[in-house]
Backbone bond lengths (Angstrom), bond angles and torsions (degrees), N, CA, C in turn:
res aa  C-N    CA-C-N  psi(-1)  N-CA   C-N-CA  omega(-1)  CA-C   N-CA-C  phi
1 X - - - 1.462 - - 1.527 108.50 -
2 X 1.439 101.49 138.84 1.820 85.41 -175.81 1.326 107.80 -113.80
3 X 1.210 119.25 134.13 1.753 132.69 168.54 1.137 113.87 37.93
4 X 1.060 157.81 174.31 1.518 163.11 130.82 1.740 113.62 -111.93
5 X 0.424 133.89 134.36 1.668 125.55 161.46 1.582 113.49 -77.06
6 X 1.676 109.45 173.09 1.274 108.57 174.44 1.357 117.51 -68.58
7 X 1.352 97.91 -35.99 1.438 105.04 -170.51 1.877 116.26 -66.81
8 X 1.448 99.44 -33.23 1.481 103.99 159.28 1.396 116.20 -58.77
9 X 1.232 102.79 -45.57 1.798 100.08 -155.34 1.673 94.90 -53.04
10 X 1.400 120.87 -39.97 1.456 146.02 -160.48 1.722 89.88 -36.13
11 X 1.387 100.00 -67.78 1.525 119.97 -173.42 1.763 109.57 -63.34
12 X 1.257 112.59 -49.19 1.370 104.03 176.39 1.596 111.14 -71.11
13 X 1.098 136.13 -39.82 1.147 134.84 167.81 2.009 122.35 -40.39
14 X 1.536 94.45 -24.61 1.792 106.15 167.07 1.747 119.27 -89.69
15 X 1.397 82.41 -16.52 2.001 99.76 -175.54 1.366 92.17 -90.59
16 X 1.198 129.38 -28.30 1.699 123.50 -175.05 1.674 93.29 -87.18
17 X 0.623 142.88 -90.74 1.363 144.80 -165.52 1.768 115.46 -53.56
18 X 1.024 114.04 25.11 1.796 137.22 152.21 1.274 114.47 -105.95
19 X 0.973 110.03 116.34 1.770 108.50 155.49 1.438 116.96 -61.49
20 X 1.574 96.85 -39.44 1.945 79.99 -172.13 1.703 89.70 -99.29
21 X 1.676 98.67 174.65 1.627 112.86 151.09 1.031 127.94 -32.09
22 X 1.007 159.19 170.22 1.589 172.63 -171.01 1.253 125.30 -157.80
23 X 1.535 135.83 136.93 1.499 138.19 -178.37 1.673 90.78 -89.66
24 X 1.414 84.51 177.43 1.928 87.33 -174.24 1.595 87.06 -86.08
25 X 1.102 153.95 -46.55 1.627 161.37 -157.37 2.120 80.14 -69.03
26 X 1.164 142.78 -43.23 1.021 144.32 177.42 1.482 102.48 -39.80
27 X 1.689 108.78 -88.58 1.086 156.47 154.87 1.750 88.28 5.10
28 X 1.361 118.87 -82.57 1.479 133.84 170.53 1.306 107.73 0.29
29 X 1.802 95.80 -83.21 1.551 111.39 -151.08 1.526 89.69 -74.40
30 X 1.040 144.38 -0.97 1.696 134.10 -164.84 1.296 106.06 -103.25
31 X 1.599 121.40 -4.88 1.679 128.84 -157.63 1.664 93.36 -71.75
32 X 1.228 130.74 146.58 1.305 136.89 179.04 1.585 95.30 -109.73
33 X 1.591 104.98 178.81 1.381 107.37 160.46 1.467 128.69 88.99
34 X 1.468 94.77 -7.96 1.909 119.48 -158.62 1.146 122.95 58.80
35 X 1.477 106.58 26.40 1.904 104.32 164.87 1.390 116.30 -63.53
36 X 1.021 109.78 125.07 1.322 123.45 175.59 1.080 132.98 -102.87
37 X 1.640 115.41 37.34 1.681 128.39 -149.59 1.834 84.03 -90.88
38 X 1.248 85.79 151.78 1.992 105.22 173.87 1.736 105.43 -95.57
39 X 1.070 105.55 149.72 1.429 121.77 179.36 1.566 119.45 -20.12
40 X 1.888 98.05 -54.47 1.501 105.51 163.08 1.210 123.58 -55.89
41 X 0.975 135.38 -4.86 1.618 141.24 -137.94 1.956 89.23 -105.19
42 X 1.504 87.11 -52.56 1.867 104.04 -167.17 1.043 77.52 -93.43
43 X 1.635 154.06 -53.78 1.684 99.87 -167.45 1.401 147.69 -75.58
44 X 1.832 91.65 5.81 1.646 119.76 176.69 1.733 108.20 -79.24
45 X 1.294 108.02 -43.57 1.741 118.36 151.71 1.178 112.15 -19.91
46 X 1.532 89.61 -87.14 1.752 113.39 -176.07 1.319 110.37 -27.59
47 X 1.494 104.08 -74.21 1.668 101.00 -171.35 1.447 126.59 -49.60
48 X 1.313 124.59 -42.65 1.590 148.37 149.74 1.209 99.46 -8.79
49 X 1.577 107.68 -78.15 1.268 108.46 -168.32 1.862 123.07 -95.00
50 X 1.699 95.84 32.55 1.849 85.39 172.95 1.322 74.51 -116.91
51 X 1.392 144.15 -17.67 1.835 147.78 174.93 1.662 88.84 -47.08
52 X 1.374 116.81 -70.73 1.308 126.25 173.08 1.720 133.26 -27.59
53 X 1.701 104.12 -50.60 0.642 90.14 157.05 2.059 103.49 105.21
54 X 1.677 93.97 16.91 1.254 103.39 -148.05 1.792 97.09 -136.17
55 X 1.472 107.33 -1.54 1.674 127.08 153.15 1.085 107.92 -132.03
56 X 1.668 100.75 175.51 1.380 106.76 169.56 1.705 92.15 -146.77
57 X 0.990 104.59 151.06 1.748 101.68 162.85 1.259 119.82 -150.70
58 X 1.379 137.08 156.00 1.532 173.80 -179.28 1.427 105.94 -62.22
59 X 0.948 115.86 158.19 1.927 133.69 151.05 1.188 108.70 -105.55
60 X 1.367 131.47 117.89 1.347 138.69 173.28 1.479 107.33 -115.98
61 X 1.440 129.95 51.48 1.180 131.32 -171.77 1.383 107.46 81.48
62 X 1.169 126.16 -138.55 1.321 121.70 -176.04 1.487 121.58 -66.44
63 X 1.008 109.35 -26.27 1.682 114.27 -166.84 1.737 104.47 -106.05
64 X 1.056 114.88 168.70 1.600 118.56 -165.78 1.538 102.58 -116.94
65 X 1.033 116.18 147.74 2.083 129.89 174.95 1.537 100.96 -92.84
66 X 1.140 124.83 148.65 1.607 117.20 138.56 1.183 96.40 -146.28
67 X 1.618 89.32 173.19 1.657 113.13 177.57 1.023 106.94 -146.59
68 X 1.576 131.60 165.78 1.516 124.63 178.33 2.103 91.43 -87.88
69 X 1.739 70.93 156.85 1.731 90.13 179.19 1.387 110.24 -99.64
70 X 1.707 113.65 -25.57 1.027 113.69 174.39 1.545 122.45 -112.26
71 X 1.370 122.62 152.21 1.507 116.15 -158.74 1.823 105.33 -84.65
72 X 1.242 93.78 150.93 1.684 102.61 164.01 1.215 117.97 -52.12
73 X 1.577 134.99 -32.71 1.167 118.29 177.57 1.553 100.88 -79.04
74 X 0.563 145.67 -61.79 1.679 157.03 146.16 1.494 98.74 24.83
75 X 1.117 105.05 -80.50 1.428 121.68 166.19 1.360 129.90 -53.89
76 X 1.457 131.01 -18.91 1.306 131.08 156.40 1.614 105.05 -69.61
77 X 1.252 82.76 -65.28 1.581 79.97 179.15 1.471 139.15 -11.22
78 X 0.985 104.93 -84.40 1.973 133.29 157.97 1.207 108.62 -52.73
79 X 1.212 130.16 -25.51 1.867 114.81 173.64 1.239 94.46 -100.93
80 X 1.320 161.39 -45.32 1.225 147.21 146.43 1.312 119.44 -17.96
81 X 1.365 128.59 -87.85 1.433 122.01 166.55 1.565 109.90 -43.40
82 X 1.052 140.54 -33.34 1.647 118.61 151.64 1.454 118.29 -40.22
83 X 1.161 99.84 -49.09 2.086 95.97 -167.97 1.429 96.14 -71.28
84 X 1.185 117.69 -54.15 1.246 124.93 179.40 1.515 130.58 -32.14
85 X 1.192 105.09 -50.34 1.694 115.38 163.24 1.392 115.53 -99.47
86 X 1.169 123.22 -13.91 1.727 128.56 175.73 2.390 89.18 -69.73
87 X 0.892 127.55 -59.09 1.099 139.34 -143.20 1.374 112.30 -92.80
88 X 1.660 106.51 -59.93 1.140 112.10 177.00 1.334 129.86 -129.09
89 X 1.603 112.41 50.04 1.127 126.46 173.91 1.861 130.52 74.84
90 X 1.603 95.18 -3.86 1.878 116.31 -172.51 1.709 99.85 104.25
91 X 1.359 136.58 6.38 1.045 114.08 -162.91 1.338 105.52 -121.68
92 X 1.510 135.43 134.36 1.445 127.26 -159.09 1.307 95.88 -77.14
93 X 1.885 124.67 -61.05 1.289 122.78 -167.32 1.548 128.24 -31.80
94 X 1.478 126.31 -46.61 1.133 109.02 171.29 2.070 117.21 -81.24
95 X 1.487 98.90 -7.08 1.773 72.88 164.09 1.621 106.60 -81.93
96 X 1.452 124.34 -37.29 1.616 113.47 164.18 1.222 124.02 -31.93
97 X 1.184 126.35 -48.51 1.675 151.56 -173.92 1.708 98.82 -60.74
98 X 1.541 111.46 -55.76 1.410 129.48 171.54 1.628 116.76 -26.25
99 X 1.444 93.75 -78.45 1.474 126.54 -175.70 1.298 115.76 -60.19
100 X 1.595 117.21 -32.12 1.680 123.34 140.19 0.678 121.93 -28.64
101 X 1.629 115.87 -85.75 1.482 127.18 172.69 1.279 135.71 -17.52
102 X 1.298 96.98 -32.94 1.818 116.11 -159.39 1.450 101.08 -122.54
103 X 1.514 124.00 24.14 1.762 130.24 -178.45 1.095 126.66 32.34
104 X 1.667 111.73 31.15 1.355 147.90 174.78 1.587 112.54 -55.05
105 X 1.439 139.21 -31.42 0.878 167.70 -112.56 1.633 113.73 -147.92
106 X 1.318 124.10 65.76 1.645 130.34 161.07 1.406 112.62 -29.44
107 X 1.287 130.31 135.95 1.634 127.60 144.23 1.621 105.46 -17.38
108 X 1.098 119.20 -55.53 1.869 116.79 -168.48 1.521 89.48 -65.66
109 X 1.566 120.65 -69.91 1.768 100.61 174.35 1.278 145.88 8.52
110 X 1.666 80.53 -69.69 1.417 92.15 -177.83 1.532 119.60 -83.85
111 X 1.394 118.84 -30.83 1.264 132.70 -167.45 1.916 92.37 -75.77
112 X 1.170 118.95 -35.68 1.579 98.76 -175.21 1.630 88.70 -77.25
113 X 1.448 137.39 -61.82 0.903 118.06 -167.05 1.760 139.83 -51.11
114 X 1.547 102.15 3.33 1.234 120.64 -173.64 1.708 88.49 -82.32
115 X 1.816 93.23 -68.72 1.599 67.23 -179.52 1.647 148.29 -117.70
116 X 1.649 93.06 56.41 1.143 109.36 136.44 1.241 134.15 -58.84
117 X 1.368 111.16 -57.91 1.528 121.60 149.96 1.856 131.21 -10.76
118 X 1.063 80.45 -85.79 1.814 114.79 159.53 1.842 106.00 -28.83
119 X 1.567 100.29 -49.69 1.361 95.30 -165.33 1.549 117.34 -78.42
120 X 1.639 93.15 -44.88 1.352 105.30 163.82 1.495 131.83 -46.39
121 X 1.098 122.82 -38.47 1.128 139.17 -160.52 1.706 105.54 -70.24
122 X 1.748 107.03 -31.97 1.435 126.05 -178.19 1.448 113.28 -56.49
């Protein structure tokens, strides 16, 4: 899968959180965040990312459907292990250690990550 940008993810991030297809005029009114991109804006997206390889979409008469082809976890995945070895060498503990450092880390943080721990360990 190749790269996404933020500005993609923006748009796939509205295609993941639909059940159905979406028109790009869809796409629009669903933008969070106060993007204020115009129709052209997302169908320059769009195309990007069916180039990619990362939608697919329909003919519904005049106007077009898409959906992502590839899943959201999919996509955590692989940009995670990017930061992950871009940053800190492949190894989670020191970005944990990181996010310490930097009081990154809620009481709930830590408490799920305990037992994560816990689970793993089984």
């Amino acid at each position: 899968m190749e790269r996404i940008s933020e500005a993609e993810q923006v748009v796939m991030e509205v295609l993941w959180a639909s059940a159905d297809p979406l028109t790009a005029a869809e796409i629009v009114e669903r933008l969070e965040g106060g993007k204020d991109w115009s129709d052209r804006t997302v169908k320059t997206m769009l195309s990007r990312l069916l180039a990619k390889g990362v939608l697919a979409h329909q003919e519904d008469g005049r106007r077009y459907l898409y959906s992502p082809v590839v899943p959201r976890e999919a996509f955590v995945a692989r940009e995670s292990t990017r930061l992950v070895d871009r940053l800190f060498g492949g190894r989670a503990a020191p970005l944990v250690a990181h996010l310490a450092g930097q009081d990154r880390l809620s009481d709930a943080d830590i408490d799920e990550l305990e037992a994560l721990l816990k689970e793993l360990k089984k």
